[in-house]
C-alpha positions as CSV (number, residue, x, y, z in Angstrom):
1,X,211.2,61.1,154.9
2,X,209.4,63.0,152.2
3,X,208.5,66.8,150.9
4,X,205.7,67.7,149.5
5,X,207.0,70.9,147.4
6,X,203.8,73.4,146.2
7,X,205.2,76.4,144.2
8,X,203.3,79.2,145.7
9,X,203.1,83.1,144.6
10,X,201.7,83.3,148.8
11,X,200.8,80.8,151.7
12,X,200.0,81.0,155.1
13,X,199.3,79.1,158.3
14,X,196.9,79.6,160.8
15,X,196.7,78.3,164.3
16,X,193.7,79.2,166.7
17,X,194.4,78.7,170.1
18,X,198.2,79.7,170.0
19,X,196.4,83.0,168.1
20,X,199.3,82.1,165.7
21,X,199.8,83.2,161.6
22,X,202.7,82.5,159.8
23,X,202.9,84.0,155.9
24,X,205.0,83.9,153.1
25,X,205.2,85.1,149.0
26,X,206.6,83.6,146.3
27,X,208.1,80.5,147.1
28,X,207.4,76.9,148.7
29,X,205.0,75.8,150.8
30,X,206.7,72.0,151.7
31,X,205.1,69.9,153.9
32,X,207.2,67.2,155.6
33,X,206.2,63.6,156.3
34,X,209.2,62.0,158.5
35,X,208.5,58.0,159.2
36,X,209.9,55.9,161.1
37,X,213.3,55.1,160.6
38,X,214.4,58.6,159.2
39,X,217.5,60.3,160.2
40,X,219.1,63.4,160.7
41,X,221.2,62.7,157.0
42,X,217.7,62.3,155.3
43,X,216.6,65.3,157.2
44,X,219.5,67.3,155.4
45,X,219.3,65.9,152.3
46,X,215.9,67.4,151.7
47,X,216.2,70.6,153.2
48,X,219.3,70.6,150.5
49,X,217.3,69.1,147.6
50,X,214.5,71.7,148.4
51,X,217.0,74.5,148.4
52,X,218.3,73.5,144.9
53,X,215.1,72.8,143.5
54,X,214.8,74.7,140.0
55,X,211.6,75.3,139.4
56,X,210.8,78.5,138.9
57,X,210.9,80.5,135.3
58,X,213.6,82.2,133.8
59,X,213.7,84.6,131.4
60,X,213.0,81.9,128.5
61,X,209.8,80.6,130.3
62,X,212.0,77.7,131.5
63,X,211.9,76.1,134.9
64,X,215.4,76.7,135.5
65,X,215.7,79.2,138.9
66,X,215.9,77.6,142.3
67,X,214.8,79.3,145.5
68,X,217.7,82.0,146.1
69,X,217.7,82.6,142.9
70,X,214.6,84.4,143.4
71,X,214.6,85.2,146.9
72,X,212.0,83.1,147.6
73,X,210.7,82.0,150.8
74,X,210.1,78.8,152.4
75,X,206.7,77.6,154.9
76,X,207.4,74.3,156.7
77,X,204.3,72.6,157.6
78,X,204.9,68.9,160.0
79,X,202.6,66.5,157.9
80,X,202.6,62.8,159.4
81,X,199.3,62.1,157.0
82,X,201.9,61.6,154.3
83,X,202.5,58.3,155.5
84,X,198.6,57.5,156.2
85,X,197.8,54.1,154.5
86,X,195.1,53.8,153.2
87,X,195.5,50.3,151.0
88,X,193.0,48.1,153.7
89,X,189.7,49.2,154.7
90,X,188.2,53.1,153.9
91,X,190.4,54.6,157.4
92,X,194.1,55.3,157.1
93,X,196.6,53.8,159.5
94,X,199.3,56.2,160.1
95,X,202.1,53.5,161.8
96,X,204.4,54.2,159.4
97,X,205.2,57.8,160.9
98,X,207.3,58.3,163.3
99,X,206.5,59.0,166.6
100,X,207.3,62.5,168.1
101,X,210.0,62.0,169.8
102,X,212.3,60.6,166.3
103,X,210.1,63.3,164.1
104,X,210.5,66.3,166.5
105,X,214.2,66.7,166.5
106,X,214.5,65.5,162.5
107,X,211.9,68.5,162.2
108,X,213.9,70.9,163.6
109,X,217.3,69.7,161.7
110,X,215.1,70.1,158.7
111,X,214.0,74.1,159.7
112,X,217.0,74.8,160.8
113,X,219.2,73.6,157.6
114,X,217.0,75.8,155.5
115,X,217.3,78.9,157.7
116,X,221.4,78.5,157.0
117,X,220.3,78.3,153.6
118,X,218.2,81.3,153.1
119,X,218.5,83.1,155.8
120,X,215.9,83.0,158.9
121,X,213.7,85.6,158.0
122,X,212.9,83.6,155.0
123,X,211.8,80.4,156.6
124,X,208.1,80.5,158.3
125,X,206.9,77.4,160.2
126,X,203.9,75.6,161.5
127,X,203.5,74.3,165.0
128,X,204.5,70.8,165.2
129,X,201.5,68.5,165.9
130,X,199.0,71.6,165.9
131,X,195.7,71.6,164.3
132,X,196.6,74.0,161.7
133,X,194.6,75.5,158.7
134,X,196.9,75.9,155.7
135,X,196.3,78.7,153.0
136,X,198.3,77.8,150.2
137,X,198.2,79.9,146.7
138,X,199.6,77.3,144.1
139,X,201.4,78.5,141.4
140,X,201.7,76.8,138.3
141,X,200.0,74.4,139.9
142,X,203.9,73.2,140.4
143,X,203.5,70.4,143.1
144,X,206.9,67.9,143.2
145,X,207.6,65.2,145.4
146,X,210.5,64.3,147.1
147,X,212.0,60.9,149.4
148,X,215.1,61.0,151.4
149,X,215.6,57.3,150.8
150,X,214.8,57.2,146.4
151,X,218.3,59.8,146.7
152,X,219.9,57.7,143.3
């Protein structure tokens, strides 16, 4: 499993036919790419490692606050293109993610840990596998990467 963390000062998602919008300030936007072979411990992990996560300023200029520290807010956008491969040939192959039935209920774990975290009015989602449009106001730009199974 893996995040893509954007430090954001606002983001949003949009979803047409479920006439659907989702917003947040400052905080992360983290898209989630769960593969095949994930589980509900790598699911926590991240939602935990995301949680902790200092990188936002303090006083000194210094990444050194974490998300509560600022009251920030989280959106959770599903993302099974992380694990596109695109190594052969010009079109990705996407085997490596997991199917919906293993990424749906890892998904939720993941949403659900950080609402215990923060608090549920400070965790906005996506649809899972919706055509969504993504607004996402980088800040920084402060974009960080994270894999449930590189935990050392």
């Amino acid at each position: 499993m893996k995040v893509i963390i954007q430090r954001v000062s606002e983001g949003s998602v949009y979803i047409a036919k479920e006439n659907y919008n989702a917003g947040i300030g400052k905080g992360y936007v983290i898209l989630l790419g769960i593969k095949t072979g994930d589980t509900l411990e790598d699911a926590l992990f991240l939602a935990e490692k995301c949680y902790n996560l200092r990188v936002f300023e303090d006083a000194n200029d210094k990444m050194n606050l974490s998300l509560s520290d600022i009251s920030g807010e989280v959106l959770i956008i599903s993302q099974f293109t992380l694990y596109g491969d695109a190594q052969k040939g010009n079109r990705p192959s996407f085997s490596g993610a997991a199917r919906p039935e293993l990424a749906v209920p890892l998904y939720e774990a993941f949403i659900d840990r950080m609402k215990k975290l923060l608090g549920e009015e400070k965790v906005k989602t996506g649809i899972f596998g919706a055509m969504m449009q993504v607004k996402i106001f980088n800040d920084g730009p402060v974009t960080i990467e994270i894999r449930s199974k590189e935990k050392t």
